[in-house]
N, C-alpha and C positions, 0 to 999 in steps of 0.2 A: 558423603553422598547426601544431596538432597533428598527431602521426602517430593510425593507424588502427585501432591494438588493437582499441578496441572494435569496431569493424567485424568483424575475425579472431574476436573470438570471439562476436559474436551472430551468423556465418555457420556455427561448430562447433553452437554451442547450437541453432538452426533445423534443423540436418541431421540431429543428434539427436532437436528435438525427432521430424522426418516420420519416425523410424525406420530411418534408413541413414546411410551416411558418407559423408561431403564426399570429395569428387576435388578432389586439387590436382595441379596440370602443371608442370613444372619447364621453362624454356627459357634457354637462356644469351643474354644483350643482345647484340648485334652481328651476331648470327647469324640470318641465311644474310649480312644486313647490318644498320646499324643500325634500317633504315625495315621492313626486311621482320622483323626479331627483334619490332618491335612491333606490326605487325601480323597476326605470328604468336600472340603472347598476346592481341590482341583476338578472334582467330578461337577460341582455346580458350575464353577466355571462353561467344564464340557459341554453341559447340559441347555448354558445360553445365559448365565447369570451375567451382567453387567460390571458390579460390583459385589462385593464381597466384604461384610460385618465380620471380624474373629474377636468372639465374644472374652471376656477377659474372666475366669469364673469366678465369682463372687460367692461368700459365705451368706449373706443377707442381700439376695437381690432382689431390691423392693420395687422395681418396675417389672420382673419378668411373673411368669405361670407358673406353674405346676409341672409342665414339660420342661422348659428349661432348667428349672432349679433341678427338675430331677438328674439332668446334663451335667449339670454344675458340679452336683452333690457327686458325684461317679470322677467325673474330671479334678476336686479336688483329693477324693478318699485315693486318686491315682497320684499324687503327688504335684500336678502341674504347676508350675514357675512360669512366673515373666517370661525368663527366657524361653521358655516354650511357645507362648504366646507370641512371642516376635520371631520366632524359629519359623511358626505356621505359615505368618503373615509372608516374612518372603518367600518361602516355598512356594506358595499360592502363586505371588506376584511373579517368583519368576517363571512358574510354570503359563501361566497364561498371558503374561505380559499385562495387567489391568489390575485398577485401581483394590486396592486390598486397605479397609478401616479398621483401628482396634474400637470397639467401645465397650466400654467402663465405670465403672465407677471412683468416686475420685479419689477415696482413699488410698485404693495400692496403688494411684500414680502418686502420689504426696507422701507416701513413705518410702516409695523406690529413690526418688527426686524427681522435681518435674522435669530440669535441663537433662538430665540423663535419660527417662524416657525417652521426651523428644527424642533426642540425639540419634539413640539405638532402635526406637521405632519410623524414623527417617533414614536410616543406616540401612536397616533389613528390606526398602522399599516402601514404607507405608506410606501412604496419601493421607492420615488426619487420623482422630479422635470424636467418636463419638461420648460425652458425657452429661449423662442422664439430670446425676445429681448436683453438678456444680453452680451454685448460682452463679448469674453474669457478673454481678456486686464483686466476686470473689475470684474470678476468673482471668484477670490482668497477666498474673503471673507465667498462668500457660500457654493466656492467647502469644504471652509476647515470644517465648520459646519456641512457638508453633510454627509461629510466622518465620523465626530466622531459622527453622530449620526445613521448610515448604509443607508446613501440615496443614491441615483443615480441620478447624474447629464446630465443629457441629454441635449444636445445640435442639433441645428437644423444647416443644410447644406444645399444648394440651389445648382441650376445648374450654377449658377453664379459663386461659392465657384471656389479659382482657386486649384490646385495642393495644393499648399505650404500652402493654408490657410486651407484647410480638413486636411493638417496632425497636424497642431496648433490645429484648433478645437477638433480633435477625441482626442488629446493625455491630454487635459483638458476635456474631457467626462468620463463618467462609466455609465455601464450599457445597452446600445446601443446608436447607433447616428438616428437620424432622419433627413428622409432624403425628403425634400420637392419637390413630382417630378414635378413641373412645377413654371414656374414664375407665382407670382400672390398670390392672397386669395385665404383659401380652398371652396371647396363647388363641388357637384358632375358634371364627363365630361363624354363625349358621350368614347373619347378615353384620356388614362394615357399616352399614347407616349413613343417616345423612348430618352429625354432626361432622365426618371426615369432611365430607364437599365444603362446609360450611368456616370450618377452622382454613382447608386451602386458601379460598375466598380471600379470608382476611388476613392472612397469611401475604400472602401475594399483592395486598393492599401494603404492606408495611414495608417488601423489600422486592429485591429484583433476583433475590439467589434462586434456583430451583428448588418446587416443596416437595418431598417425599412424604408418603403415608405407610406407616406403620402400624402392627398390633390388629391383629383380628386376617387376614388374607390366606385363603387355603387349598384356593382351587381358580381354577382360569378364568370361572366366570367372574369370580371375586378381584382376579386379576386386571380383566378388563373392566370392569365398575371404578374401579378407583384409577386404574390407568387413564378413565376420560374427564377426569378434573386435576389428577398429579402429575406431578414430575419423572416420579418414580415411583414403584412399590416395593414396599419392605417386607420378605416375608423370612420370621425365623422358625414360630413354634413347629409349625408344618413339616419343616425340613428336619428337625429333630426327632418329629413323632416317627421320621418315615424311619430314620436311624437307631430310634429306642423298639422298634418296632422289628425291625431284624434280628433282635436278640441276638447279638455276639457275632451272628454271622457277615463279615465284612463286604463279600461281594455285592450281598443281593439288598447290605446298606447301602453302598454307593452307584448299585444298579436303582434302587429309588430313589435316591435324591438326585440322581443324574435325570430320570425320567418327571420328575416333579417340577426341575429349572425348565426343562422342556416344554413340559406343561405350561408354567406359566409365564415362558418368556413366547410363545406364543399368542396367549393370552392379553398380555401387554401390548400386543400389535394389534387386538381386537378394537381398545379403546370402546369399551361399553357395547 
């Protein structure tokens, strides 16, 4: 089975075409456990989600908060594997029919093997990879396994990212670039700022893929501020707090994160 690119991106092109940006929800697999981390993502789904991040958990994850690592730290102390990870992704995929991304970090793809990830996260339905920390320099290897097996390589950009390094970056990307609007770990802010606008801008200067804004988005209004310069908006810490927040209780976890994608897949239709 191929993986789902083209899914990922006739979902950016539709969202565009209706005039607003796709909501994508970031959730880490295992979490709150394995069964309920996926049917946490079908409930975003329900809720209006676009696309769907199944976060990979990481022991040192050095772009996320305080919220997610606390995700993490729960989803590993529960035992979660790869295979659960890729378990999640198609379950999602085939529950709602739409684009389902792993993103990661690079090491437990380079010790699993990169052809065999691919493979198996192509297999389960995945549409691509999100990976934070791999440089482009070092990246040959997976882009080329990505590509033969239909993933999307996503890459992340910062406000730091100078000119010349976003057109390196984007032109080893597929699929969209992601675009990290603030310095720092994610986790939700009172305000997104104006370095997001500012990185889209140039962002959008260096390539033609769609730009997504991630890191800081919490509520609709936030939703639509950044939906009237992006592509997309990424929202994970939010969606976690709403689930750390249920304490153990699973319904009225995925009765808030169903009413949150709602929230701000509405929102996304506001466009500022």
């Amino acid at each position: 089975m191929s993986g789902q690119i083209n899914v990922l991106e006739q979902t950016l092109a539709g969202a565009r075409a209706e005039n607003r940006a796709a909501l994508i929800a970031y959730l880490p697999a295992g979490f709150p456990t394995v069964d309920g981390g996926i049917e946490a993502a079908k409930a975003v789904f329900e809720g209006g989600a676009d696309i769907v991040e199944i976060g990979l958990p990481h022991s040192d994850p050095v772009l996320d908060g305080p919220v997610i690592q606390t995700a993490d730290d729960i989803a590993l102390r529960g035992g979660v594997r790869i295979a659960d990870v890729l378990r999640t992704v198609r379950e999602a995929h085939r529950a709602a029919g739409k684009p389902v991304l792993v993103m990661t970090y690079w090491n437990p793809v380079d010790r699993y093997g990169v052809e065999r990830f691919a493979a198996e996260l192509a297999e389960a339905g995945g549409a691509g990879c999100i990976l934070p920390d791999l440089p482009v320099e070092e990246s040959e290897g997976w882009r080329k396994a990505a590509q033969a097996h239909g993933l999307a390589t996503v890459f992340v950009v910062a406000p730091s990212s100078r000119d010349e390094r976003l057109v390196k970056i984007t032109a080893a990307g597929s699929g969209f670039v992601y675009a990290a609007s603030l310095m720092g770990v994610t986790g939700t802010r009172a305000s997104v700022g104006e370095q997001a606008a500012d990185l889209v801008r140039r962002t959008r200067a260096a390539t033609d893929l769609p730009v997504c804004v991630g890191l800081g988005v919490s509520n609709a209004a936030q939703a639509a501020e950044v939906a009237a310069f992006a592509d997309g908006v990424i929202v994970g810490s939010a969606f976690v707090k709403r689930l750390l927040d249920a304490d153990g209780d699973q319904a009225a976890g995925l009765a808030a994160v169903r009413a949150l994608a709602a929230e701000l897949a509405a929102g996304v239709r506001k466009r500022g």
